[in-house]
N, CA, C and O of each residue as an XYZ file, in Angstrom:
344
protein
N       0.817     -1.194      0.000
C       0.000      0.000      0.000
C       0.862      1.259      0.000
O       0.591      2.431     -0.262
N       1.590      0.864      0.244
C       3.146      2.376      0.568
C       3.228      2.799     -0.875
O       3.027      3.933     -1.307
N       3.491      1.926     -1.426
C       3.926      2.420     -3.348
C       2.723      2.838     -3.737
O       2.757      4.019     -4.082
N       1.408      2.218     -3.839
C       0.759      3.147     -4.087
C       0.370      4.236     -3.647
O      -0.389      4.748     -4.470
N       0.584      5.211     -2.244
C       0.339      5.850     -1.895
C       1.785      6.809     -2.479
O       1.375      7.912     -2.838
N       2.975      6.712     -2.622
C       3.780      7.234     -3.228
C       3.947      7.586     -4.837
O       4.645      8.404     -5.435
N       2.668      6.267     -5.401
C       2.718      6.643     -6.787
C       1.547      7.534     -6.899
O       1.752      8.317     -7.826
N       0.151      7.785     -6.214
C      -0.495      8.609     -6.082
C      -0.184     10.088     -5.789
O      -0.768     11.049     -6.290
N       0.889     10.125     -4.844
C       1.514     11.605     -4.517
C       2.092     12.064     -5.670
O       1.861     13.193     -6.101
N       2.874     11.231     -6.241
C       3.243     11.657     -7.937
C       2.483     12.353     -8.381
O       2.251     13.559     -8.304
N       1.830     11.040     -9.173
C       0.331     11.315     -9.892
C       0.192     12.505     -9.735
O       0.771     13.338    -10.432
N      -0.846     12.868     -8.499
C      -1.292     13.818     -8.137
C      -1.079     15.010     -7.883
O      -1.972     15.846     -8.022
N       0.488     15.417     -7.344
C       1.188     16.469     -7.205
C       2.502     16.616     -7.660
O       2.634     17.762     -8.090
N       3.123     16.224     -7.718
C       5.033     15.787     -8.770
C       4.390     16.404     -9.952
O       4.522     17.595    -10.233
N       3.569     15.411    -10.753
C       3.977     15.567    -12.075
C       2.886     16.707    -12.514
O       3.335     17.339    -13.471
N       1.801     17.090    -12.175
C       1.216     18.056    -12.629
C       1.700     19.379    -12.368
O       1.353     20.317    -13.085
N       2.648     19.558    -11.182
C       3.186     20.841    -10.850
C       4.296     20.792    -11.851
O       4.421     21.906    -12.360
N       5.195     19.875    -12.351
C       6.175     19.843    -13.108
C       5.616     20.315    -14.372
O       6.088     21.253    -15.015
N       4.413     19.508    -14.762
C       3.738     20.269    -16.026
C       3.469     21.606    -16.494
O       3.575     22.071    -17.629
N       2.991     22.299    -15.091
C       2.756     23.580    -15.090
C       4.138     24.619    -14.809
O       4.293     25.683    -15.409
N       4.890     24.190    -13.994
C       6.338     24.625    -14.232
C       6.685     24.757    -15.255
O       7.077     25.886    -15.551
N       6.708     23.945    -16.047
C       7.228     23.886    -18.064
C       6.706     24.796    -18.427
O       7.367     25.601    -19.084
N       4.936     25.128    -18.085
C       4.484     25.833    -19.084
C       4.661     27.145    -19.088
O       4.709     27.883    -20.072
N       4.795     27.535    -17.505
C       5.285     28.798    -17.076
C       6.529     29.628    -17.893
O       6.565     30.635    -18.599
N       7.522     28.648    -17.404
C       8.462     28.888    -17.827
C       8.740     28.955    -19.445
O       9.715     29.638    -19.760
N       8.064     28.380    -20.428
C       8.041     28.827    -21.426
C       7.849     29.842    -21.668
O       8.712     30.631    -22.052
N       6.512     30.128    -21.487
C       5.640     31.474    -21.197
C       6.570     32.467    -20.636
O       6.678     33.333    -21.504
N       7.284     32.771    -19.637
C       8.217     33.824    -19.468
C       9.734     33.552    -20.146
O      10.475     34.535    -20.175
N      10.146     32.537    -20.585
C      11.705     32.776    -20.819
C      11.591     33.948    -21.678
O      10.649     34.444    -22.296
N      13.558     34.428    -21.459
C      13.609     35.200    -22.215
C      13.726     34.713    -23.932
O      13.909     33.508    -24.102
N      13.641     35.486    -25.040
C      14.295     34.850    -26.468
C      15.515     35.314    -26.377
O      16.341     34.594    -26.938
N      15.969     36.344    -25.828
C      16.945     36.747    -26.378
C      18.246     35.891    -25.175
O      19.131     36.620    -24.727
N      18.234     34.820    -24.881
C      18.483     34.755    -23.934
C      20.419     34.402    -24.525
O      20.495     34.056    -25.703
N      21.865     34.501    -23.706
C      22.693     35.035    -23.729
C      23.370     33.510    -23.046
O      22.420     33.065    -22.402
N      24.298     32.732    -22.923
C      24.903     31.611    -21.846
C      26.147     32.462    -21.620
O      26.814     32.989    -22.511
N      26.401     32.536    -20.118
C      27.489     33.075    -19.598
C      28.569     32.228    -19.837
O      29.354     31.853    -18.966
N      28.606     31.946    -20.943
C      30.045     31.390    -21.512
C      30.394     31.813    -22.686
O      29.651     32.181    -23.597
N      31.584     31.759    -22.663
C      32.269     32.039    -24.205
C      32.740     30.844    -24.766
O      33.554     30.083    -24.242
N      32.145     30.699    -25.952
C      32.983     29.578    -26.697
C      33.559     30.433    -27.974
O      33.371     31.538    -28.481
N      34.572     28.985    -28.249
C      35.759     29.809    -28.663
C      35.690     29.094    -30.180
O      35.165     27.989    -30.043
N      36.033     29.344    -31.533
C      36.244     28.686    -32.736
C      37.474     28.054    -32.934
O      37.890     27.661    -34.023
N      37.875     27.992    -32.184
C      38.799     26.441    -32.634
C      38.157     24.798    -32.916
O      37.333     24.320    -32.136
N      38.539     24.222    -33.833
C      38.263     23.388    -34.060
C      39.146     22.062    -33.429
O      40.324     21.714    -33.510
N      38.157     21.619    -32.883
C      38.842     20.394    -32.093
C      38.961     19.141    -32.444
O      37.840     18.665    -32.625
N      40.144     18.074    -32.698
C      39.495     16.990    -32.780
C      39.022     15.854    -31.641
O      39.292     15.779    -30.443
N      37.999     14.786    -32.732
C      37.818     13.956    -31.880
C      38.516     12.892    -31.363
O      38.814     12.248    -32.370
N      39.057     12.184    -30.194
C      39.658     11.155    -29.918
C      39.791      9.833    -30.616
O      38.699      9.269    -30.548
N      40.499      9.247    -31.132
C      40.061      7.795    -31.475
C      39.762      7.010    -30.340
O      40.134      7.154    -29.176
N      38.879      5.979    -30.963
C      38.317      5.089    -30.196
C      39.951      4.365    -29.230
O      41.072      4.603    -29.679
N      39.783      3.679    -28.179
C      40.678      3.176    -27.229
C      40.266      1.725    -27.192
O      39.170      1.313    -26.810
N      41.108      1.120    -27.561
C      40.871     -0.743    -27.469
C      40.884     -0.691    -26.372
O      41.032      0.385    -25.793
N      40.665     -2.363    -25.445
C      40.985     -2.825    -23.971
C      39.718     -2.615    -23.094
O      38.523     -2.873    -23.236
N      40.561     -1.979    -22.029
C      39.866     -1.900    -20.631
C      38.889     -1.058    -20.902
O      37.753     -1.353    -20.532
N      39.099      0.005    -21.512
C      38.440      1.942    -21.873
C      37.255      1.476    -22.720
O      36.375      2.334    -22.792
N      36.996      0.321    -23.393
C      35.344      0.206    -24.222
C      34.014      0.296    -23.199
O      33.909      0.190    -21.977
N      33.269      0.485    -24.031
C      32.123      1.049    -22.802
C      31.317     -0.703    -22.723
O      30.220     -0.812    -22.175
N      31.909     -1.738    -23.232
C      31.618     -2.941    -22.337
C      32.070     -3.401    -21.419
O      31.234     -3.772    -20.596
N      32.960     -3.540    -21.197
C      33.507     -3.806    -19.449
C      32.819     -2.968    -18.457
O      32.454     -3.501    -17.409
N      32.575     -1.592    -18.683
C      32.166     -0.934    -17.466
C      30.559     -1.201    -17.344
O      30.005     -1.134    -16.247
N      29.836     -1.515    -18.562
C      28.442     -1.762    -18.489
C      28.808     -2.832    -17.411
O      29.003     -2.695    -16.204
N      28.856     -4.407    -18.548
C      28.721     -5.560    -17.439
C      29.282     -5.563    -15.859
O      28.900     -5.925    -14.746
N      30.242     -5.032    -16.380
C      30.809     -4.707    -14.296
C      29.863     -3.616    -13.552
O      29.944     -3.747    -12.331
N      28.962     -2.542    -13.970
C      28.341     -1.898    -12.766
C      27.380     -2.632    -12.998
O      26.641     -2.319    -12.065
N      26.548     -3.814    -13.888
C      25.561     -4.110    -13.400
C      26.299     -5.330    -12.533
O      25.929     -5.458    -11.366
N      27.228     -6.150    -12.997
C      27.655     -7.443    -11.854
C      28.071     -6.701    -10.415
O      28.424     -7.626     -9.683
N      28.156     -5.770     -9.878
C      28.264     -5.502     -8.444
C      27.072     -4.821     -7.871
O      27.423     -4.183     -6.879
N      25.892     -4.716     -8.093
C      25.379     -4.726     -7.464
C      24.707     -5.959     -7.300
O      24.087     -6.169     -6.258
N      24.769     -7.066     -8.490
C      23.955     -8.179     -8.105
C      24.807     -8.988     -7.141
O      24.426     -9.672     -6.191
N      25.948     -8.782     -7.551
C      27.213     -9.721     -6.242
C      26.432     -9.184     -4.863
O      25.750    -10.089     -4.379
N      26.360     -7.805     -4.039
C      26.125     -7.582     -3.482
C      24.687     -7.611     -2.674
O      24.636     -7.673     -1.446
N      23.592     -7.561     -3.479
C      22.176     -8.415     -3.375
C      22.912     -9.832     -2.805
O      22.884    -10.395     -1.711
N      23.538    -10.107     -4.004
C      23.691    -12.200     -3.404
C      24.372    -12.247     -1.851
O      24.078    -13.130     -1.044
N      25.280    -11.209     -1.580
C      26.157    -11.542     -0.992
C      25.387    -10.985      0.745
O      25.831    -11.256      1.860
N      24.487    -10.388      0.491
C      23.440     -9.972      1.911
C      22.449    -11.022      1.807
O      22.215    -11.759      2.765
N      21.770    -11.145      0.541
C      21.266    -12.600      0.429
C      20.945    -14.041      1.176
O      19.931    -14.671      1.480
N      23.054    -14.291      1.361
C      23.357    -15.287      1.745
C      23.098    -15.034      2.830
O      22.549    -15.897      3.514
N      23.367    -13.901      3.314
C      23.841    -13.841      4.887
C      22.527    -13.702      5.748
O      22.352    -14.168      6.874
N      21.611    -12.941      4.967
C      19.987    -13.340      6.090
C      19.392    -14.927      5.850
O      18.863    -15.570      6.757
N      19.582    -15.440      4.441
C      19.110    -16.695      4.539
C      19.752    -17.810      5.518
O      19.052    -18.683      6.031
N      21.516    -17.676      5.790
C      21.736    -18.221      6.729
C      21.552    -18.159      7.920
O      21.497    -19.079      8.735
N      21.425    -16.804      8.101
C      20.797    -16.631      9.472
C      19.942    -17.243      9.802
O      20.052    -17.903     10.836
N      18.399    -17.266      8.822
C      16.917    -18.056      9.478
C      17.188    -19.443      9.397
O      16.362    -20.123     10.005
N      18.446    -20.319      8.611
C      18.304    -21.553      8.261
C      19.737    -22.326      9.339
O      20.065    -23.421      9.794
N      20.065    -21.343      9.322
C      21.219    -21.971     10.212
C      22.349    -22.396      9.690
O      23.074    -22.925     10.532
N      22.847    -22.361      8.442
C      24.071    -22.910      7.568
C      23.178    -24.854      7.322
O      23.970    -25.791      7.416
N      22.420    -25.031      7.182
C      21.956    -26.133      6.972
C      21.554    -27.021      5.856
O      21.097    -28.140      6.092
């Protein structure tokens, strides 16, 4: 009953105030609006790709394998508790 009472508070107040926030804020931005930065025209290049460790597969499969190690690894430790190492 908790989640739904948390997905109702959403529902009900989160996302419709967020809606109306947007619209506001459309409604007043400025156009002429200015970013307090300077960018500069140099042309940069891009990096080549990096074989090995640096591909963006190792770091996927490894942040999802530690948190499931860690699920397993509290896991173990309440199930042994109620069972006794048995």
């Amino acid at each position: 009953s908790t989640i739904f009472t948390i997905a109702g508070v959403y529902a009900l107040i989160a996302f419709p105030l967020a809606v109306v926030g947007g619209i506001v804020a459309m409604k007043y931005a400025s156009h002429n609006f200015n970013a307090p930065t300077r960018t500069s025209e140099v042309v940069r290049e891009i990096p080549a790709r990096v074989s090995g460790i640096c591909i963006r597969v190792f770091p996927m499969y490894f942040s999802g394998l530690l948190p499931f190690l860690t699920i397993y690894y509290e896991a173990h430790y309440v199930f042994a508790g109620m069972w006794g190492h048995q």
